[in-house]
SEGU-998847 format. One record per atom (N, C-alpha, C): residue number from 0; residue in three letters; atom name; y, x, z. Coordinates in steps of 0.001 Angstrom, whole numbers, plus 500000, padded with zeros to 6 digits. Layout:
BEGIN
     k     r    a       yy       xx       zz
   NUM   Ala   CA        Y        X        Z
...
# end
This chain:
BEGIN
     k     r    a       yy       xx       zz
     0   Unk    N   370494   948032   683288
     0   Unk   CA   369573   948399   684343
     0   Unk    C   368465   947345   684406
     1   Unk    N   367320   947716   684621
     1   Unk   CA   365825   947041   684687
     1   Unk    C   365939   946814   685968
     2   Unk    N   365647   945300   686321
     2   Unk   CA   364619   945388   687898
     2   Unk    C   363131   945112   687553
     3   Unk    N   362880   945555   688612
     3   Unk   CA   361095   945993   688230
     3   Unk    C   360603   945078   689561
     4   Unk    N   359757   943535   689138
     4   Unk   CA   359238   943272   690282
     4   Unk    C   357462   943984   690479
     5   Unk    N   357250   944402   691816
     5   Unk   CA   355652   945009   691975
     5   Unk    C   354825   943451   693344
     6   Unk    N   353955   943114   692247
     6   Unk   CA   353613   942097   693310
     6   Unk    C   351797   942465   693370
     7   Unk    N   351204   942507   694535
     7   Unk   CA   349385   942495   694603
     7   Unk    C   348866   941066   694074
     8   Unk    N   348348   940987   693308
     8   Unk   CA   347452   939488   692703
     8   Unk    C   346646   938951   694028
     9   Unk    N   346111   939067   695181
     9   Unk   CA   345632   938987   696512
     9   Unk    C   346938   939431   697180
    10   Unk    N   348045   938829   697291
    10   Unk   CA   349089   939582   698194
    10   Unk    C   349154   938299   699453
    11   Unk    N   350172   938023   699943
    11   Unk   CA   350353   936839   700986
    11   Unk    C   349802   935334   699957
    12   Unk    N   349801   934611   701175
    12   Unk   CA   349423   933021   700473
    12   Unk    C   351416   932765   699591
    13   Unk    N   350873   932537   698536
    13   Unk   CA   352133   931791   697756
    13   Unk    C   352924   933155   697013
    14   Unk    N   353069   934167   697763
    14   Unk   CA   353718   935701   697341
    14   Unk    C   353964   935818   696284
    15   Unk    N   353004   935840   695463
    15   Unk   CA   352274   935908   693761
    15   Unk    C   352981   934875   692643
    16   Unk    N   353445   933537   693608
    16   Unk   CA   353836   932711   692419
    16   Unk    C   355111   932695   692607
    17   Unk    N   355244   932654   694092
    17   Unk   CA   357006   932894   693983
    17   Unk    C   357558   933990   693130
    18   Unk    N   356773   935377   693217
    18   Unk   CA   357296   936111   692278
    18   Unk    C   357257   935550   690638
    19   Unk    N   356122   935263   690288
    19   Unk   CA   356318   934463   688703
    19   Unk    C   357523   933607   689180
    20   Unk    N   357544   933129   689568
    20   Unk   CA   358717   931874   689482
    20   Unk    C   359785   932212   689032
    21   Unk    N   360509   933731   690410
    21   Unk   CA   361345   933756   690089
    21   Unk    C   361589   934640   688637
    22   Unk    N   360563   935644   688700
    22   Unk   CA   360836   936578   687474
    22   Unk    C   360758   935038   685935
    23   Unk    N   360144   933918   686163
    23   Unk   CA   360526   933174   685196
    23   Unk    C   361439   932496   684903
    24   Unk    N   362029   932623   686523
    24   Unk   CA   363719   931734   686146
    24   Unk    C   364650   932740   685590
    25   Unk    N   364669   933991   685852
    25   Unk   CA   365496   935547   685573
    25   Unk    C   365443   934934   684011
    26   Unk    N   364305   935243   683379
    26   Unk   CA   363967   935425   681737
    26   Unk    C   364469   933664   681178
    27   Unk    N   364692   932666   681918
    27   Unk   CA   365182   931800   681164
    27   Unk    C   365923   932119   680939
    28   Unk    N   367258   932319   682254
    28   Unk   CA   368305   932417   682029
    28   Unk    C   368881   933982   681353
    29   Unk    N   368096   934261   680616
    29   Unk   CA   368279   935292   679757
    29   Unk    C   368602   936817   679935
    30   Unk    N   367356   936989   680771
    30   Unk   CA   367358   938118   681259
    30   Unk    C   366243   939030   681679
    31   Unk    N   365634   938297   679868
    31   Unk   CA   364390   938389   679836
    31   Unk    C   364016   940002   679692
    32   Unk    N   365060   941046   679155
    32   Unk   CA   365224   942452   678752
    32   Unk    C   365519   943209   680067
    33   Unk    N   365826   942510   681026
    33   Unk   CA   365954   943446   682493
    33   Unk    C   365154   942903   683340
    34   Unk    N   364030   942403   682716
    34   Unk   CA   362948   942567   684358
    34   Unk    C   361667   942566   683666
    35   Unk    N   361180   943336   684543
    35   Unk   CA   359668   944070   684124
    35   Unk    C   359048   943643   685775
    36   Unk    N   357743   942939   685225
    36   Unk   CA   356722   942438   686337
    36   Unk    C   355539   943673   686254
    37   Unk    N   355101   944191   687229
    37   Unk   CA   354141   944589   687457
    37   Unk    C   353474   944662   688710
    38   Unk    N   352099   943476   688064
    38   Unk   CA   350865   943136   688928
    38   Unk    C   349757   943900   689199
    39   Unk    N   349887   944766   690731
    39   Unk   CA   348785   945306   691085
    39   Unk    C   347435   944456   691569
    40   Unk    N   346497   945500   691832
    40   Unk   CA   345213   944699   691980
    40   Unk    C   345135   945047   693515
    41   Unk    N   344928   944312   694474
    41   Unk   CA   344724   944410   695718
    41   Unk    C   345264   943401   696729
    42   Unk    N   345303   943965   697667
    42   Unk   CA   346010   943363   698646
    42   Unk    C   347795   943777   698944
    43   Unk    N   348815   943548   699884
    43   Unk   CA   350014   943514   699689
    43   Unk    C   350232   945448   700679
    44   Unk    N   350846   946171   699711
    44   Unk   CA   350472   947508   700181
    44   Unk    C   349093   948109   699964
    45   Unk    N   348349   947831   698836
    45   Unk   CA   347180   948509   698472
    45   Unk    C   347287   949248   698010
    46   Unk    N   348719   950126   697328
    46   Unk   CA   348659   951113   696690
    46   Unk    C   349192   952367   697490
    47   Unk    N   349508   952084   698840
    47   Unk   CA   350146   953175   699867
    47   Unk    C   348941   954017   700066
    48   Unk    N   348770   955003   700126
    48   Unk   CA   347962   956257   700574
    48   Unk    C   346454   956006   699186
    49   Unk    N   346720   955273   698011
    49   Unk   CA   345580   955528   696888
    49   Unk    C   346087   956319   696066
    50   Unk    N   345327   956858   695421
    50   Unk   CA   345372   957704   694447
    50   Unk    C   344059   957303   693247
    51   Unk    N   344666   958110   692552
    51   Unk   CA   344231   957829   690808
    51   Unk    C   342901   958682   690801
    52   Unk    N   342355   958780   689736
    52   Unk   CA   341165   959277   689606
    52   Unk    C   341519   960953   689290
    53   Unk    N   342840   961072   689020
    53   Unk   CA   343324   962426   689343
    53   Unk    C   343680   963052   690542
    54   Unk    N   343630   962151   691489
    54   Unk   CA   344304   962333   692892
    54   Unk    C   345713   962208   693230
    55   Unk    N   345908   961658   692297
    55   Unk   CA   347577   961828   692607
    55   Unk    C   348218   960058   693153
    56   Unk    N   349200   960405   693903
    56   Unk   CA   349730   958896   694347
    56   Unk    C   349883   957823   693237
    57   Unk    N   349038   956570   693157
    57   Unk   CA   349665   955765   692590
    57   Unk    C   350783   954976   693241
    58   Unk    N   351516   954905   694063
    58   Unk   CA   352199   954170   694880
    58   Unk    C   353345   955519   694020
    59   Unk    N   353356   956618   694352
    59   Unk   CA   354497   957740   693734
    59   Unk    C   354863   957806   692701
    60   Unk    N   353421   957349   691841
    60   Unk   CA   353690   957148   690157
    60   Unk    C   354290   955967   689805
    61   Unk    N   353881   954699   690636
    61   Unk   CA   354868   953526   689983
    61   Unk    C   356715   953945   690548
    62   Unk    N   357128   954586   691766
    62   Unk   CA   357982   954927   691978
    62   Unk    C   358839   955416   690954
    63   Unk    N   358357   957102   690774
    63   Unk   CA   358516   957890   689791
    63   Unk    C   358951   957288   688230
    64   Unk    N   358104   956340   687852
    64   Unk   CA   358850   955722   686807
    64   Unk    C   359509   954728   686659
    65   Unk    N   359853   953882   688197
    65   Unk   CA   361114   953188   688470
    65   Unk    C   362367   953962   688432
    66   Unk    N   362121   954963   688923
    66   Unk   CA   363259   956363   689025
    66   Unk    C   363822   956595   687718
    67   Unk    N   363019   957028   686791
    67   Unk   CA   363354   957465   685258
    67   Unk    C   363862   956784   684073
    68   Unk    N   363685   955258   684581
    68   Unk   CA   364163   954074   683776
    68   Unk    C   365244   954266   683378
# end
């Protein structure tokens, strides 16, 4: 099983590195094949009520393929 961290690059003060941190202590200790970082662009909850240039939820789509993993 994958954990998937989702962090905003503008999220809280410090938010951003604690997440590197920890997703870098995970992958020392060798567990580098079950965690997947993905850095949105915004603020913390910028992707609730956006949508894609198709209209469709991006907040549903990163869901959706946490789901299918």
């Amino acid at each position: 099983m994958k954990t998937v961290f989702d962090v905003s690059d503008n999220d809280m003060q410090n938010r951003y590195e604690q997440t590197m941190f920890l997703v870098s202590t995970l992958k020392h200790f060798g567990h580098f094949e079950k965690v997947q970082l993905k850095v949105m662009n915004g603020t913390h909850c910028a992707y609730v009520g956006a949508a894609d240039q198709n209209g469709e939820s991006v907040l549903g789509k990163l869901a959706t393929e946490f789901i299918n993993r």
